[in-house]
Jmol script that loads the backbone (N, CA, C; Angstrom):
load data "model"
ATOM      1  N   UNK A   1       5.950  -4.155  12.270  1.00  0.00           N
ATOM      2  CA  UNK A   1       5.364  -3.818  10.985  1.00  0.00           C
ATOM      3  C   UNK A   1       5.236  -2.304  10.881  1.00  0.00           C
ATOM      4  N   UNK A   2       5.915  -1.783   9.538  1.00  0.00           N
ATOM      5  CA  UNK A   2       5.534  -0.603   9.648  1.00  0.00           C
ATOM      6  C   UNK A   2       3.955  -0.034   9.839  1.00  0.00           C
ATOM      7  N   UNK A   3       3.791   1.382  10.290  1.00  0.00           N
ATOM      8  CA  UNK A   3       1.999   1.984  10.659  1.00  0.00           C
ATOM      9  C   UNK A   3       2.316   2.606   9.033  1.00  0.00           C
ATOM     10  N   UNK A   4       1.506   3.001   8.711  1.00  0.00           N
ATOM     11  CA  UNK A   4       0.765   3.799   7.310  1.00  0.00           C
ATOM     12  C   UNK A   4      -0.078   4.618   7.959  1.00  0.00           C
ATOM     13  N   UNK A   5      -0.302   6.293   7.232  1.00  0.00           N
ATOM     14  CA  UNK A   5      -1.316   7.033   7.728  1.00  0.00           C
ATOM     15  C   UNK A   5      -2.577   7.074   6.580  1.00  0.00           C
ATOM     16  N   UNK A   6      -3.717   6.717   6.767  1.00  0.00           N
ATOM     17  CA  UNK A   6      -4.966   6.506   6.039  1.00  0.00           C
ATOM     18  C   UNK A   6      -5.637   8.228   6.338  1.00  0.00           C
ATOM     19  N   UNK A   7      -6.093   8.313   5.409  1.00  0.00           N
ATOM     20  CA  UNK A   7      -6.524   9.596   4.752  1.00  0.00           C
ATOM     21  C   UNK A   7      -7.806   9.529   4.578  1.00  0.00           C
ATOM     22  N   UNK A   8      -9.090   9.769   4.869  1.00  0.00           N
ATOM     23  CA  UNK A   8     -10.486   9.804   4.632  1.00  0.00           C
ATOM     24  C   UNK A   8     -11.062  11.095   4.752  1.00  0.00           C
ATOM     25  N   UNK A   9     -11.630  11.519   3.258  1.00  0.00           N
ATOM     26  CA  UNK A   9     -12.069  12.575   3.008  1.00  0.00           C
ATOM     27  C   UNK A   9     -13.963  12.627   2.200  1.00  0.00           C
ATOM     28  N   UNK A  10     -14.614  13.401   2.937  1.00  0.00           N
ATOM     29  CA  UNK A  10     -15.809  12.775   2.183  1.00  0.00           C
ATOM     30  C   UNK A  10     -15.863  13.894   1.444  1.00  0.00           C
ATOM     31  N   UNK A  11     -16.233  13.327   0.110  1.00  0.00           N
ATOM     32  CA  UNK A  11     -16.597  14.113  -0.947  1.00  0.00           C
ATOM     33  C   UNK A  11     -17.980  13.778  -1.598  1.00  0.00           C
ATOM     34  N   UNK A  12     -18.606  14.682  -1.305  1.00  0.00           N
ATOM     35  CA  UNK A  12     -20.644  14.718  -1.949  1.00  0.00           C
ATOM     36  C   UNK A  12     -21.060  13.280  -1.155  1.00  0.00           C
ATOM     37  N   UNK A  13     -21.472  12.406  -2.227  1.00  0.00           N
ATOM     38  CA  UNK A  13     -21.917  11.211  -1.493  1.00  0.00           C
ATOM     39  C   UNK A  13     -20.695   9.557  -1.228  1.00  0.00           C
ATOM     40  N   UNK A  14     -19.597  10.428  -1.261  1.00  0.00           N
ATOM     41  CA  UNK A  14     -18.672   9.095  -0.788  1.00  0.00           C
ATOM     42  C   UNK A  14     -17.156   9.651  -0.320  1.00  0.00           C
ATOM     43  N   UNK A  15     -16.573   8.711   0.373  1.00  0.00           N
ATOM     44  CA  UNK A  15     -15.531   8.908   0.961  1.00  0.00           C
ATOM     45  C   UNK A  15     -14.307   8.356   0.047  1.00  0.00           C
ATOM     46  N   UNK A  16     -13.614   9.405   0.142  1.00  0.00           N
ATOM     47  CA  UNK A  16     -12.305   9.103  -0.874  1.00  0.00           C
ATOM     48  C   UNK A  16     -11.268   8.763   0.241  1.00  0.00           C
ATOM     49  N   UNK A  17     -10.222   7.766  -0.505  1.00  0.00           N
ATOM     50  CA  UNK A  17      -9.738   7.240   0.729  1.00  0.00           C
ATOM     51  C   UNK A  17      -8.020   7.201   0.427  1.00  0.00           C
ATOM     52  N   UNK A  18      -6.616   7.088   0.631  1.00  0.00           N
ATOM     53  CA  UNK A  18      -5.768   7.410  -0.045  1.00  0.00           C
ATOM     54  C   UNK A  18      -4.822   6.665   1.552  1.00  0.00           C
ATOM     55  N   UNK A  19      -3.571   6.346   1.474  1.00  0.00           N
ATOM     56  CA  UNK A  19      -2.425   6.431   2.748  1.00  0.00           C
ATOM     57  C   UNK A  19      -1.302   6.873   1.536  1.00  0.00           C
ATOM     58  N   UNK A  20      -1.177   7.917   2.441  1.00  0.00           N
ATOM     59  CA  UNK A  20       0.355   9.217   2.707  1.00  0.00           C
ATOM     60  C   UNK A  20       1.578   8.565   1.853  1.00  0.00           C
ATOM     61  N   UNK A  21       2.099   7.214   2.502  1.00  0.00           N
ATOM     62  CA  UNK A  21       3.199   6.754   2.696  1.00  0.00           C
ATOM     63  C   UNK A  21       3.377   5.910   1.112  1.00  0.00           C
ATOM     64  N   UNK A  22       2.327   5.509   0.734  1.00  0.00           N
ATOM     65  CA  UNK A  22       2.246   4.606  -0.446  1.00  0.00           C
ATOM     66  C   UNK A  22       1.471   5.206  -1.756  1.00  0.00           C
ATOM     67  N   UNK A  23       1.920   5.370  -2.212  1.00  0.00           N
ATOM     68  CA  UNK A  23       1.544   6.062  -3.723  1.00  0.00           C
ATOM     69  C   UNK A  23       0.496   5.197  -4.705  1.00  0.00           C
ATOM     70  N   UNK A  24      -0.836   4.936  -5.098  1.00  0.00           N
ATOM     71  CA  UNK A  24      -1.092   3.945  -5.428  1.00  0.00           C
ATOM     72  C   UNK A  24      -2.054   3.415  -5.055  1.00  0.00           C
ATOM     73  N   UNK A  25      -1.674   3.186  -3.634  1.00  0.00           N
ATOM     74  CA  UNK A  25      -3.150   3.159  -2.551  1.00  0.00           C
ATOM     75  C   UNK A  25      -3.790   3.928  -2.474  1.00  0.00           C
ATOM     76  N   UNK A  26      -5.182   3.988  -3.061  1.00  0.00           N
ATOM     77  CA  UNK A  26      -6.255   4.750  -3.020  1.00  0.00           C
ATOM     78  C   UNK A  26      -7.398   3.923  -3.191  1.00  0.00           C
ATOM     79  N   UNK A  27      -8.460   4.599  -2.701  1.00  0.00           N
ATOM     80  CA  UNK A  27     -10.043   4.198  -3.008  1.00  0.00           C
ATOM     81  C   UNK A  27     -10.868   5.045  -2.980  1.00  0.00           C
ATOM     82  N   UNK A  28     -12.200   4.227  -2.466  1.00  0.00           N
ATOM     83  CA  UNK A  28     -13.309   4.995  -2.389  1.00  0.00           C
ATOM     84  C   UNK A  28     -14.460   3.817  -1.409  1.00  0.00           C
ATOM     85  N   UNK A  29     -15.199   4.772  -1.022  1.00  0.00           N
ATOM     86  CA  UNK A  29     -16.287   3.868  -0.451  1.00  0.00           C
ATOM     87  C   UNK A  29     -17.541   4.861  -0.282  1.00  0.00           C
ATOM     88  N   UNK A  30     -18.547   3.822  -0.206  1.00  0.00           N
ATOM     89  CA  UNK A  30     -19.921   4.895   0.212  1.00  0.00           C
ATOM     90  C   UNK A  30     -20.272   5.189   1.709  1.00  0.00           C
ATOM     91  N   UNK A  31     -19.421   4.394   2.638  1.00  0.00           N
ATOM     92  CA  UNK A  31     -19.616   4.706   4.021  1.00  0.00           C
ATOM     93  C   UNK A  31     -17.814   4.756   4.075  1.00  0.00           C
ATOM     94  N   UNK A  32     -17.633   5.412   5.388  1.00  0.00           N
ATOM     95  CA  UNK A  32     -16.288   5.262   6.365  1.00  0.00           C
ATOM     96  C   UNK A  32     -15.861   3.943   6.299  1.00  0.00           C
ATOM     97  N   UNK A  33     -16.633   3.312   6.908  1.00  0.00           N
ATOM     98  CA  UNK A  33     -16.342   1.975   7.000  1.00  0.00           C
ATOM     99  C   UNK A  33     -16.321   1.064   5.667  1.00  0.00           C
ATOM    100  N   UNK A  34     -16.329   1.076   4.573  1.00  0.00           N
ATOM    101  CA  UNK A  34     -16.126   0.497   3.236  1.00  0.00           C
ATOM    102  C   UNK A  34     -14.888   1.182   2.437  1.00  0.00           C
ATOM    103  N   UNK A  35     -14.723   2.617   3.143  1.00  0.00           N
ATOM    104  CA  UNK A  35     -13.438   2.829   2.388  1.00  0.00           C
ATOM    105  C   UNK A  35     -12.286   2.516   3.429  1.00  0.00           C
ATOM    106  N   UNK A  36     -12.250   2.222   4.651  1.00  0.00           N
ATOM    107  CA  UNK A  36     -11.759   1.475   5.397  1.00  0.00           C
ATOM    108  C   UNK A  36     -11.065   0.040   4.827  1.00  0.00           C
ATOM    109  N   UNK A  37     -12.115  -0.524   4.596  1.00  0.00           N
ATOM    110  CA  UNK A  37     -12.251  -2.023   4.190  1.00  0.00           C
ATOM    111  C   UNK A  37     -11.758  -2.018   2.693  1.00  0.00           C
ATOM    112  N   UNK A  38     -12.160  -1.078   1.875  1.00  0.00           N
ATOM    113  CA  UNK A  38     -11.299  -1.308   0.575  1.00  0.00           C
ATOM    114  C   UNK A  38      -9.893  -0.726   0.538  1.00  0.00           C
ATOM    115  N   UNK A  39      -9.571   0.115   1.527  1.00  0.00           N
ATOM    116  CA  UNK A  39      -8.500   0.653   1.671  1.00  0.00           C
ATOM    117  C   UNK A  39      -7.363  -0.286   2.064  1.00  0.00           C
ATOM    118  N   UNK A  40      -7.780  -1.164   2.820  1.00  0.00           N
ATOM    119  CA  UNK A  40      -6.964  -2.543   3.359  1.00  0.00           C
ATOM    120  C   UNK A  40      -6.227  -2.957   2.025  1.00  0.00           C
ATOM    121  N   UNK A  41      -7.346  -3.849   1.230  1.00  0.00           N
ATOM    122  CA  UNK A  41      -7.322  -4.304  -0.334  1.00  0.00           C
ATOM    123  C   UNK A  41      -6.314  -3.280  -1.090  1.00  0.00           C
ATOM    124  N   UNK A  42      -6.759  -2.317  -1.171  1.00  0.00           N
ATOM    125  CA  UNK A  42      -6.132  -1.282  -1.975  1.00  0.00           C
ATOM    126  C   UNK A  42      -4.202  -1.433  -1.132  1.00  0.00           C
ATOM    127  N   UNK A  43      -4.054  -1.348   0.100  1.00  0.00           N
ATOM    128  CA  UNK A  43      -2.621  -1.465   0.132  1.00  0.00           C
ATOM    129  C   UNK A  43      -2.252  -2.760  -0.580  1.00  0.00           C
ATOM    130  N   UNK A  44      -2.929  -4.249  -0.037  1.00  0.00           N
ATOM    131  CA  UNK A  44      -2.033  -5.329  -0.265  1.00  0.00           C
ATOM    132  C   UNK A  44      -2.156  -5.401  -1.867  1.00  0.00           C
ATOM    133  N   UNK A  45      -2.646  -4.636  -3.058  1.00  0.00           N
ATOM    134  CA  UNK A  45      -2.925  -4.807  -4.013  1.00  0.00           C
ATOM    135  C   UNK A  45      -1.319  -4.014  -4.288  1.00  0.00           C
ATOM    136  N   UNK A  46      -1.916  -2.832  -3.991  1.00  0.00           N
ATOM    137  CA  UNK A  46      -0.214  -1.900  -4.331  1.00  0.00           C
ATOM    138  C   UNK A  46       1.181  -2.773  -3.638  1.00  0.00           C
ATOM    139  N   UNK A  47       0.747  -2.919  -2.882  1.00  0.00           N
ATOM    140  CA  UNK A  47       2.436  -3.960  -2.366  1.00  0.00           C
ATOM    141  C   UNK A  47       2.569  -5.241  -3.415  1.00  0.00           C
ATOM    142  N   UNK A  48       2.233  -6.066  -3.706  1.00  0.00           N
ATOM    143  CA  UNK A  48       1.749  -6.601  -4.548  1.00  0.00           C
ATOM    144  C   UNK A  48       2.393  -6.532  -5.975  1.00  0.00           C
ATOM    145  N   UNK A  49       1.914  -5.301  -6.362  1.00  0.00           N
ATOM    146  CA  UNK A  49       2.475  -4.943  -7.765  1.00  0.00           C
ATOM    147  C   UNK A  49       3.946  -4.160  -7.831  1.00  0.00           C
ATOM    148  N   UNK A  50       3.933  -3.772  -6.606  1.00  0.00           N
ATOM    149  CA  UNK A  50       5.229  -2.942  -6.564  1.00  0.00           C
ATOM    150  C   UNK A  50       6.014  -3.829  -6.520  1.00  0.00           C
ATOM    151  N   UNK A  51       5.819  -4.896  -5.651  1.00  0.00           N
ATOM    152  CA  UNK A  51       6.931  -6.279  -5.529  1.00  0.00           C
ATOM    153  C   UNK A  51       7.259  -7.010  -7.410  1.00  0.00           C
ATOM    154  N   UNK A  52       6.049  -7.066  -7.696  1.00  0.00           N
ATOM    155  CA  UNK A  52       6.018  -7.724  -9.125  1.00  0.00           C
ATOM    156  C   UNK A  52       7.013  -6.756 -10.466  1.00  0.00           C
ATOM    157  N   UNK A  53       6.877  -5.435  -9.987  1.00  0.00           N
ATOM    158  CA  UNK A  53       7.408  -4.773 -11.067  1.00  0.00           C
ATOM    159  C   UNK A  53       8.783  -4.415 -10.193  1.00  0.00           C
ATOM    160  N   UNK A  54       9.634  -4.257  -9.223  1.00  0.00           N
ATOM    161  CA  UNK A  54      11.107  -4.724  -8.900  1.00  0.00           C
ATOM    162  C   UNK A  54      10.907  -6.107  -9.430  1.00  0.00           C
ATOM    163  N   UNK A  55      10.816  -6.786  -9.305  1.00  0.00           N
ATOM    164  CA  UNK A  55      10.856  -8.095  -9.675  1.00  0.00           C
ATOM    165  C   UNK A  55      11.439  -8.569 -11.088  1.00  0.00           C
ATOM    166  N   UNK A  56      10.696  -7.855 -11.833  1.00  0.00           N
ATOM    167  CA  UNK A  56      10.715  -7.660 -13.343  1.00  0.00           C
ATOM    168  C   UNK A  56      11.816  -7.053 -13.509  1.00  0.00           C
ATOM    169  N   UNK A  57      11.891  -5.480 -12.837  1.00  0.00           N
ATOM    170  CA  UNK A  57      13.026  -4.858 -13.035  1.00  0.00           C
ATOM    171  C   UNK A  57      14.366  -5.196 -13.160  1.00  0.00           C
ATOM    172  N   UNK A  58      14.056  -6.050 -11.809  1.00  0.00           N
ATOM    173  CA  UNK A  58      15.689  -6.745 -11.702  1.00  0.00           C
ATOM    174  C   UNK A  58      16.310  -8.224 -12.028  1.00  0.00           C
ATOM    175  N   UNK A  59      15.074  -8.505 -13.140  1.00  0.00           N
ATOM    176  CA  UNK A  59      15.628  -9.899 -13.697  1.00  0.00           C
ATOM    177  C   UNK A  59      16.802 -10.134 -14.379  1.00  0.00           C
ATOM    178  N   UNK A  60      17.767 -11.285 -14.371  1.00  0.00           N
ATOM    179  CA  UNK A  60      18.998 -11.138 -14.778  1.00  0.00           C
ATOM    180  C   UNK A  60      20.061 -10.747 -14.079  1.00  0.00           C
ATOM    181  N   UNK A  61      19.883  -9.755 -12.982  1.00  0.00           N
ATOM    182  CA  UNK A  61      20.451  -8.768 -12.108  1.00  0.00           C
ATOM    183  C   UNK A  61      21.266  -9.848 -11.034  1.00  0.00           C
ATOM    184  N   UNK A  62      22.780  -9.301 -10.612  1.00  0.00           N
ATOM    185  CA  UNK A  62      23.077 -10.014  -9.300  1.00  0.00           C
ATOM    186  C   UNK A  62      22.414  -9.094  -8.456  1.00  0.00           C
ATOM    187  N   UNK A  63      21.483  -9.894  -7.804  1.00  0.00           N
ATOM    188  CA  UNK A  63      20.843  -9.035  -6.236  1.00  0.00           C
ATOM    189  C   UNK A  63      20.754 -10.133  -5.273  1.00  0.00           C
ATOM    190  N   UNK A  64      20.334  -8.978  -4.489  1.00  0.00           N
ATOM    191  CA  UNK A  64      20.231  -9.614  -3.126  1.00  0.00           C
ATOM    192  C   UNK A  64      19.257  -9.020  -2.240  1.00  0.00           C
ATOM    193  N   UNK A  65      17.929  -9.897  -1.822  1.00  0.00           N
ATOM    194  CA  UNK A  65      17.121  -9.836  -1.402  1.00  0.00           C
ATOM    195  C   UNK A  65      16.768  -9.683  -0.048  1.00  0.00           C
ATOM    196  N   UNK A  66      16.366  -9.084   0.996  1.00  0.00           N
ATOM    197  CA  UNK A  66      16.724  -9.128   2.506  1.00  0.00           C
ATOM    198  C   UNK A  66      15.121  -8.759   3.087  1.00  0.00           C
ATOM    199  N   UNK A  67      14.543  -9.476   4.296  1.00  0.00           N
ATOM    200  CA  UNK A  67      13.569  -9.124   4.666  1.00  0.00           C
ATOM    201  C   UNK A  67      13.975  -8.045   5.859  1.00  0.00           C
ATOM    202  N   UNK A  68      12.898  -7.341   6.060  1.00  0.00           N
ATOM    203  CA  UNK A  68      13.272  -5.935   6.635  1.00  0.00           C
ATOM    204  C   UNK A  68      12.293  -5.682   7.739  1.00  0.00           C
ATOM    205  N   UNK A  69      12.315  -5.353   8.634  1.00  0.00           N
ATOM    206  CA  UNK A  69      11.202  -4.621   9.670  1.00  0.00           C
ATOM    207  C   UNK A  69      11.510  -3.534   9.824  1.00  0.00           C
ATOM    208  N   UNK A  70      10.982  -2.583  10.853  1.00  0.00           N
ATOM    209  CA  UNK A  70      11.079  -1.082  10.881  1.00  0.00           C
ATOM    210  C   UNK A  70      12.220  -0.862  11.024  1.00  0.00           C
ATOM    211  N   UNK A  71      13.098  -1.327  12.152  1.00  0.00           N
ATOM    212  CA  UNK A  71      14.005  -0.418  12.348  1.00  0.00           C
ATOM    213  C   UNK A  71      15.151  -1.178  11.854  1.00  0.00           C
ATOM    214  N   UNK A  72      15.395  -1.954  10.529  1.00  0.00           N
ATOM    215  CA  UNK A  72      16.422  -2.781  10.472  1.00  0.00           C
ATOM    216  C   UNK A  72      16.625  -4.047  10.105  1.00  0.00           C
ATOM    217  N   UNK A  73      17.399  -4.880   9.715  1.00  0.00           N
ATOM    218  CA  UNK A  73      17.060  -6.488   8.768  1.00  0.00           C
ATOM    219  C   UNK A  73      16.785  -7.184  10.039  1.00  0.00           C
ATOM    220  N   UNK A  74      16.180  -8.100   9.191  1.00  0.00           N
ATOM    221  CA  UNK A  74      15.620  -8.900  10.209  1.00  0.00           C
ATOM    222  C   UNK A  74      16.719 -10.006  10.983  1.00  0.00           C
ATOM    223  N   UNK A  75      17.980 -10.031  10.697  1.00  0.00           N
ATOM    224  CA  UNK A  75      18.705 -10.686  10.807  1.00  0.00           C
ATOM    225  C   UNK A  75      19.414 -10.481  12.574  1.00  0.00           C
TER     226      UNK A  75
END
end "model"
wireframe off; spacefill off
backbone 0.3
color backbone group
């Protein structure tokens, strides 16, 4: 599975929370540990929609779909 780098920055009274790799994923929390925990949410939400809108994109389309791990198809 690919790693993601998580980003935690406190700003006044809460932690803003963001990963590098995915555009989209962001939050917030009032402790470390809640923007942690919404940060989780916050990726599978963005994967999620990103899947839904290719999805959309390529309706009608001849494609071809392939599951993938880090270094290569899974095949």
């Amino acid at each position: 599975m690919e790693k993601f780098t998580a980003v935690f920055e406190k700003s006044d009274d809460w932690w803003i929370a963001f990963v590098e790799e995915l555009p989209g994923a962001n939050t917030q929390g009032e402790t470390l540990d809640e923007a942690r925990e919404n940060l989780k949410e916050a990726i599978q939400l963005t994967i999620a929609a990103n899947r839904e809108i290719a999805r959309r994109q390529s309706a009608g389309k001849k494609i071809v779909r392939e599951k993938m791990r880090r270094r290569g198809l899974w095949r």
